[in-house]
C-alpha positions in Angstrom: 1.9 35.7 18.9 4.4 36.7 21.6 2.3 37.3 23.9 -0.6 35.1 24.2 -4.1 36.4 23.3 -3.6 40.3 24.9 -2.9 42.5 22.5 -4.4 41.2 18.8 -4.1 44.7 16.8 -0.2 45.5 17.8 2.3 44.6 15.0 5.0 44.1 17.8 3.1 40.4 19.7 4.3 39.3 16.5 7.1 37.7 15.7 7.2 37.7 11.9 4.0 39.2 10.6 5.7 42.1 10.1 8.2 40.8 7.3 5.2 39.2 5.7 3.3 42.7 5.4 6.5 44.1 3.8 7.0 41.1 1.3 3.3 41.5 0.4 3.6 45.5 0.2 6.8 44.8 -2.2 5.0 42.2 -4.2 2.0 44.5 -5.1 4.5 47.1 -6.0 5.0 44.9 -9.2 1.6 44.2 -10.1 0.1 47.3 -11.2 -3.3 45.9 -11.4 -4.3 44.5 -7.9 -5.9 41.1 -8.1 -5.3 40.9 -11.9 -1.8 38.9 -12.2 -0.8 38.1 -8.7 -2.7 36.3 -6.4 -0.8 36.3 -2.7 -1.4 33.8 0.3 0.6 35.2 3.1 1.3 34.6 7.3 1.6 31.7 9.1 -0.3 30.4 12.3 -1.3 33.2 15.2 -0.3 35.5 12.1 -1.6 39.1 12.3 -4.3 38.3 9.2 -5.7 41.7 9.1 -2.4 43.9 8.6 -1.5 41.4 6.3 -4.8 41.7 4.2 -5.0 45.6 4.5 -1.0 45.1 3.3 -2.8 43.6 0.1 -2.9 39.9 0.5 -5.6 38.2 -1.2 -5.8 35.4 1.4 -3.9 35.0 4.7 -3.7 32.9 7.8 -5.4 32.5 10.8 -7.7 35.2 11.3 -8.8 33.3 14.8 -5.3 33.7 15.6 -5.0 29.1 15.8 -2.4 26.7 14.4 -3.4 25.7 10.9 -3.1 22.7 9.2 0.3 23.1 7.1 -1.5 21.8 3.9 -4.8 24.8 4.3 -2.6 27.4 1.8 -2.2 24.6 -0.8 -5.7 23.7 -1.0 -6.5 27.6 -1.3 -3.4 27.7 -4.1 -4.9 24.5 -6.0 -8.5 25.9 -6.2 -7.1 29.2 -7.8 -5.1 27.5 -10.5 -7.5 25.2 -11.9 -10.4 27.7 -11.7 -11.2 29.7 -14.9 -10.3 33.4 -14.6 -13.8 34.5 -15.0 -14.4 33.0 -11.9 -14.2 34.5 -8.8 -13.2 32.3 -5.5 -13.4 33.3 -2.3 -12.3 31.5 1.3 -17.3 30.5 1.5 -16.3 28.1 -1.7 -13.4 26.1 -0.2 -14.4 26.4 3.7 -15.7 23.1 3.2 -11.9 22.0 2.5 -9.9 23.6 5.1 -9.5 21.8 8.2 -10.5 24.5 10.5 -12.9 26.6 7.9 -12.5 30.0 8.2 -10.8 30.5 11.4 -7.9 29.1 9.5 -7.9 31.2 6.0 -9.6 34.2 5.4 -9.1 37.1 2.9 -10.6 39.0 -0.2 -10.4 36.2 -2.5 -9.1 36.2 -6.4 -9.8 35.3 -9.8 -9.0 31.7 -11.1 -5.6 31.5 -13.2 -6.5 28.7 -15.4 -7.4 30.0 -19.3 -8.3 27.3 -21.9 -5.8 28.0 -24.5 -6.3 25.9 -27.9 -3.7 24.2 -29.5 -3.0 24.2 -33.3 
């Protein structure tokens, strides 16, 4: 945030949250069925989280507007690749894991990627 803690819900006390809502805008143009092929982690700390999410993002940074811990989106990343697609995940099941919980990662959530495919 530019300027520190006035002014939460305008785009401009950002400094980059506003190329991550377009990058996540153009991303969703390209999968036509929301939440079925892309899953999207966007923002960085004191990001603006919910123009982000409302831009599509399944899961984003900061919603408490803090510094998170730089390895928070990879353990949000790894829990949605090697849980089953019928699964739903959402930031409740890996709270536990993040180092600051949900003040750190928040969002919709997604469906697992990983399919068990047998081999002949």
């Amino acid at each position: 945030m530019i300027k520190r803690g006035v002014g939460y819900y305008d785009l401009y006390n950002y400094r980059n949250s506003k190329y991550f809502i377009e990058t996540v805008k153009e991303a969703r143009r390209y999968d036509k069925e929301k939440n079925k092929k892309l899953v999207i982690f966007a923002g960085a700390c004191q990001s603006y989280f919910e123009a982000i999410i409302s831009a599509g993002a399944n899961f984003a940074s900061s919603p408490a507007r803090i510094l998170i811990d730089f390895l928070d989106p990879l353990v949000v990343a790894r829990k949605v690749a090697i849980t089953e697609k019928y699964k739903y995940i959402t930031v409740d099941d890996i709270a536990y894991e993040l180092r600051d919980g949900k003040d750190g990662v928040g969002g919709i959530g997604a469906n697992g990627k990983m399919s068990k495919t047998t081999y002949n």
